[in-house]
N, C-alpha and C positions, 0 to 999 in steps of 0.2 A: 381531650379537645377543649379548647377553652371556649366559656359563653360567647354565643353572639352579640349579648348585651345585657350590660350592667341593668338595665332598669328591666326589672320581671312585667311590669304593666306593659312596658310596651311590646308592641308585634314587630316583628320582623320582615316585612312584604315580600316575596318574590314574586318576579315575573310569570305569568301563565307558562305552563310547559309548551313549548314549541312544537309543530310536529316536524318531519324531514327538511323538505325543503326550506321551509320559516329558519330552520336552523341554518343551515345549507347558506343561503343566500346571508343572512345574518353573520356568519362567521366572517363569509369575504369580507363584509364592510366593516367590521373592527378591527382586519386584520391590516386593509387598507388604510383603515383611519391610525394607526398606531405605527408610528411611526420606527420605533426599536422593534417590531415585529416582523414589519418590510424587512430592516435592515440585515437581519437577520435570517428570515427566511428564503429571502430570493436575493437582496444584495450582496451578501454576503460568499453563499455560496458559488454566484457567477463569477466574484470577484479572484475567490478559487480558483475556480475554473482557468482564468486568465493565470494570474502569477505564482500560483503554487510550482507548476511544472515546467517554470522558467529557469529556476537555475539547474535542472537536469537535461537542458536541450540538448547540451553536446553529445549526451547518449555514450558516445564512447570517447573515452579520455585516451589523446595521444599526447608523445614531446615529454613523454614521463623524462625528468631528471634521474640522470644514473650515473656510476662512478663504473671504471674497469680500472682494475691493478693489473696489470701485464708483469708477472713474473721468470715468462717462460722468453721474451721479446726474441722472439721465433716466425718465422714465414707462417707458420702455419696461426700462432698468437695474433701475428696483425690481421690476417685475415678473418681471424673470427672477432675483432674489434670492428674492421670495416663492416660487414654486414652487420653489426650490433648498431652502429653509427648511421647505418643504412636502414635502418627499422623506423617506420613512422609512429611506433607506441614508445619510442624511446630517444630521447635526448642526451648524449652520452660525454663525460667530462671523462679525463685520462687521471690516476693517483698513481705516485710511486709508492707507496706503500698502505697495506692495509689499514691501522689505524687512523691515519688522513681520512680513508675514505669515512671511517667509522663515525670520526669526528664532525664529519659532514652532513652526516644522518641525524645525529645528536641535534646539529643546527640547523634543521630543516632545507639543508641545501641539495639534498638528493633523496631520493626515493628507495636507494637500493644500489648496492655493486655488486661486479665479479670479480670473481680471483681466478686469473689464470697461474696454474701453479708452473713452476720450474721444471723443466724437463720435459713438459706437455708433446711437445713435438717428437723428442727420442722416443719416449712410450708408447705414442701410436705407429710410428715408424717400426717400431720393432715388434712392435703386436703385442704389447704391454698392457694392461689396464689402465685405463686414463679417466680425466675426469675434470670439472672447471665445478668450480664454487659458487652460487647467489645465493646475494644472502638482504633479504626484502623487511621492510618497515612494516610490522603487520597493523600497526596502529590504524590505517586507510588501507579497507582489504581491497577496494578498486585499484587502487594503485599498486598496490602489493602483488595482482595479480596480473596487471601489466607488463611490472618488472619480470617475475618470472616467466610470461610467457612469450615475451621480447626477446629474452638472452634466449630462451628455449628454441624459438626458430632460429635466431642465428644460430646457433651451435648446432640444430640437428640440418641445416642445411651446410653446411662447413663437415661437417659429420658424414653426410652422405655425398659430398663430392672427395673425400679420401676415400671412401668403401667403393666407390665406381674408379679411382684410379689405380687402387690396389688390382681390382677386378682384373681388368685392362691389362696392364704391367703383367697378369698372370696368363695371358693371352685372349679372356673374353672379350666377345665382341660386343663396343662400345654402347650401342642401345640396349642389348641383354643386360649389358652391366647394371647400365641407369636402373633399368626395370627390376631387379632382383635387389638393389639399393636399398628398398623400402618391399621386402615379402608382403608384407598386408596391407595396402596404403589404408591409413586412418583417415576416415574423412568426417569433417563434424558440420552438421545441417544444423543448425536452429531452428523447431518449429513454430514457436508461438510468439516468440522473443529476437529475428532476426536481426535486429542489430546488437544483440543482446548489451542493450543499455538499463541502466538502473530506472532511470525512470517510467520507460515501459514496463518495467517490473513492478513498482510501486504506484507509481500514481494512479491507476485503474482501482486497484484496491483500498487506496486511503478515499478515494472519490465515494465511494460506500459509505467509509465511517466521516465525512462532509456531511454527505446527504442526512445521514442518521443524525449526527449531533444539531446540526442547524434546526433539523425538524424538531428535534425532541425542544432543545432547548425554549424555541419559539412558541412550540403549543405547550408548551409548561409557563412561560411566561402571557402568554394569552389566559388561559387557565386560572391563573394566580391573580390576575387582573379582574376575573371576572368575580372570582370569590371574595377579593375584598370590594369589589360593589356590591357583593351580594345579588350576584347573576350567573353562577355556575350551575344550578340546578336546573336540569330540564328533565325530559321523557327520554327513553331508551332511544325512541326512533329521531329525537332531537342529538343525542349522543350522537350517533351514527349520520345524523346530517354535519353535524360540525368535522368529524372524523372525515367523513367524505372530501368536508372542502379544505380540510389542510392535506390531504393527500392527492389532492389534483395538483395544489401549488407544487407541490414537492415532486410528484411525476412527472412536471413540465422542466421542472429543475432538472432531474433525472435526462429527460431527454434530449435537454442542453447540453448536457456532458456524454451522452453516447453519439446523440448525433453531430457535434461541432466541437466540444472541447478537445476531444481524442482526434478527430481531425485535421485540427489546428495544430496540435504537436505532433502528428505523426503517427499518434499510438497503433496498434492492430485493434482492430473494431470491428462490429458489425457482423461477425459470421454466424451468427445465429440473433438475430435484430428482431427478431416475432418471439422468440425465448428470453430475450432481456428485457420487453416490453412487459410479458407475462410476467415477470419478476419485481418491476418495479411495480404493476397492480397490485401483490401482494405487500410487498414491503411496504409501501408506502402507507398504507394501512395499519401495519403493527407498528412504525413507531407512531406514528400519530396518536394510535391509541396508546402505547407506554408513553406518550408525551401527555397526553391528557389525565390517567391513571399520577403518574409524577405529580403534576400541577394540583389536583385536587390533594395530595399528600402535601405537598410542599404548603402550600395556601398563601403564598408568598411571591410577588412577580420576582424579586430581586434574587430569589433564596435559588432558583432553578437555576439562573447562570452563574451562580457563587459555586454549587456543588455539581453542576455539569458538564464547567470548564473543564477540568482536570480530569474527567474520565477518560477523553480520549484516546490518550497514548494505552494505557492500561489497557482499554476494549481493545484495539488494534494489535497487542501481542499475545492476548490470550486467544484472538481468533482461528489460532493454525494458522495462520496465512506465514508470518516473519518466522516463523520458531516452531517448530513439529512440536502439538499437541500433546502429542502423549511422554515428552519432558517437563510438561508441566506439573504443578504437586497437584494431588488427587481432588483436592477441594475444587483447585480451580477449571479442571478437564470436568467438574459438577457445572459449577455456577457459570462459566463461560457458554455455556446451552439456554441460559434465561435470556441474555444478549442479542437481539437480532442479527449485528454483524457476525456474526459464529457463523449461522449460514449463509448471509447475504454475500459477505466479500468472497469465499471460492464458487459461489451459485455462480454471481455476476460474471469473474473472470472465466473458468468454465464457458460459459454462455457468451457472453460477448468478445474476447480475445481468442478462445480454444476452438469457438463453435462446436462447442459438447451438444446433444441435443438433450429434448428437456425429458427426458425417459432417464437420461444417464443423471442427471443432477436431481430427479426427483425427490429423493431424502432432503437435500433444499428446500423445495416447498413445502416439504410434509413438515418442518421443520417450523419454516414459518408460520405455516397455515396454523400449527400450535401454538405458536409461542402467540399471535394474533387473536385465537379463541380464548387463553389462560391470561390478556390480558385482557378483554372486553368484560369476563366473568368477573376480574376483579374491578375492574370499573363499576360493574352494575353493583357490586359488593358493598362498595363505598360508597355508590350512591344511596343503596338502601342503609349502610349502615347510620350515615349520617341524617335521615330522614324522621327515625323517630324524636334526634334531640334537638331538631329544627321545627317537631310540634310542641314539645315540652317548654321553649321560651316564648312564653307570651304574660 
């Protein structure tokens, strides 16, 4: 650690130690007064709140561009163009030949075609094996997965009005027919995700690592401010008052996005709202304190948003949330458990979208409530380690 100062004659003053509240109230007003602190701790992530989960409105993406090659141009070919044409996930262009279509793909002018092969209609007609081709742009798996589940209803409804006329023609009667069509009807519910759009998917969860980066970054940047005035030093119970009130900020942040951001876009919310509340109590608490813990490391305002910008993305795919956990290298299924968001983003969704109750997500807290106590230990660590050579210059 380098000297406080070149001249050994002189002293170094600090502020009296603080107790709770002194601190407490003290932190609001620099944090108030600091203008890059506002901005970032509460401007910033409101601003989130608003236009992050603006370009995933549409939730579900219809009018996909698609190409069909009709090779079979058979009664039964048009018909399963019409219903393809007929599909509102799909917008459908005609090709004479497949590599046209292919060419098409290349130049971003479709998403995806079918090939209906030749003979299509003789083969079902005669009780043949049959079969039609998609073939999808995997590059945008949204879309990819439109295409195929677009062509997929056309053709299994096309599919099950041959199977109920054959029926028929064999002398069953017409509603038995329909019903024996489909032996098992499949029926797909969505429970937590019913429109199942993306951004119900994600934005609940990046809204975690919001909440985390803004905090950390701001109380490492407050922190860093205070050390080069030579005002970081207080008492244990001074800690825990500054800790306190950057975690009330960031709990009212928090409850701007469970209680109005999610509501604003539609998300699913709310079904366990006494469990999410308990969550951000704890959370909000351990980053503050890895924010504070940082800041005294860093000792630098500027240095904390130079090397906390960039974590982001990184925290957010080691979390398990995007990528099942246990594909990741061994190191990182280690060190991704120092990270709050590891257990915050499936705590929160759990809790707030699933309505898990908090008996089920408790490894969560227990989680937290660690990672909270192994930072505070290192806080007081650092404060005492830096204490004896904050008596030695004078």
């Amino acid at each position: 650690m380098p000297p406080l100062s070149t001249d050994h004659n002189a002293k170094v003053t600090q502020p009296p130690a603080q107790g709770f509240f002194a601190s407490f109230f003290q932190t609001l007003t620099d944090v108030f007064k600091d203008k890059g602190i506002v901005l970032m701790l509460i401007i910033a992530p409101i601003i989130y709140g608003f236009f992050y989960p603006w370009p995933y409105s549409s939730e579900v993406v219809n009018h996909v561009p698609v190409g069909i090659v009709d090779k079979d141009n058979s009664d039964l070919s048009r018909t399963i163009v019409r219903y393809a044409s007929a599909s509102p996930q799909l917008d459908t262009k005609r090709f004479l030949d497949e590599q046209s279509a292919k060419e098409a793909i290349w130049a971003d002018e479709i998403a995806g075609y079918m090939v209906i092969p030749s003979g299509l209609e003789q083969n079902v007609l005669s009780g043949k094996a049959a079969s039609v081709s998609v073939l999808g742009n995997g590059g945008y798996f949204l879309l990819n997965k439109n295409v195929q589940m677009g062509f997929l209803k056309a053709v299994s409804t096309v599919s099950a009005g041959v199977k109920i006329k054959k029926s028929v023609a064999q002398g069953a009667y017409a509603p038995t027919a329909a019903q024996n069509a489909q032996a098992v009807p499949l029926q797909i519910v969505p429970l937590y995700n019913q429109t199942e759009g993306y951004g119900a998917y994600v934005v609940p969860a990046v809204s975690i690592i919001i909440l985390q980066q803004t905090l950390l970054m701001a109380t490492a940047m407050l922190i860093g401010t205070w050390y080069e005035q030579r005002r970081h030093q207080t008492s244990i119970s001074g800690w825990l008052g500054r800790i306190t009130a950057l975690s009330t900020l960031s709990f009212l942040i928090g409850c701007f996005y469970y209680g109005w951001a999610f509501e604003l876009h539609h998300y699913p919310r709310g079904q366990n709202m006494l469990g999410s509340l308990l969550f951000l109590l704890l959370f909000c608490p351990a980053v503050a304190t890895l924010g504070c813990l940082l800041g005294l490391w860093f000792r630098q305002r500027e240095r904390s948003m130079q090397i906390l910008i960039f974590s982001s993305l990184p925290m957010f795919f080691v979390s398990g949330y995007p990528w099942p956990a246990d594909q990741l290298p061994t190191f990182l299924q280690i060190v991704r458990w120092f990270i709050p968001t590891t257990p915050a983003i499936n705590t929160s969704v759990q809790l707030n979208q699933m309505g898990a109750s908090i008996s089920q997500v408790a490894t969560g807290f227990y989680a937290l409530a660690a990672l909270w106590a192994l930072y505070f230990v290192l806080l007081v660590w650092l404060r005492w380690y830096n204490a004896p050579k904050r008596r030695q210059v004078s």
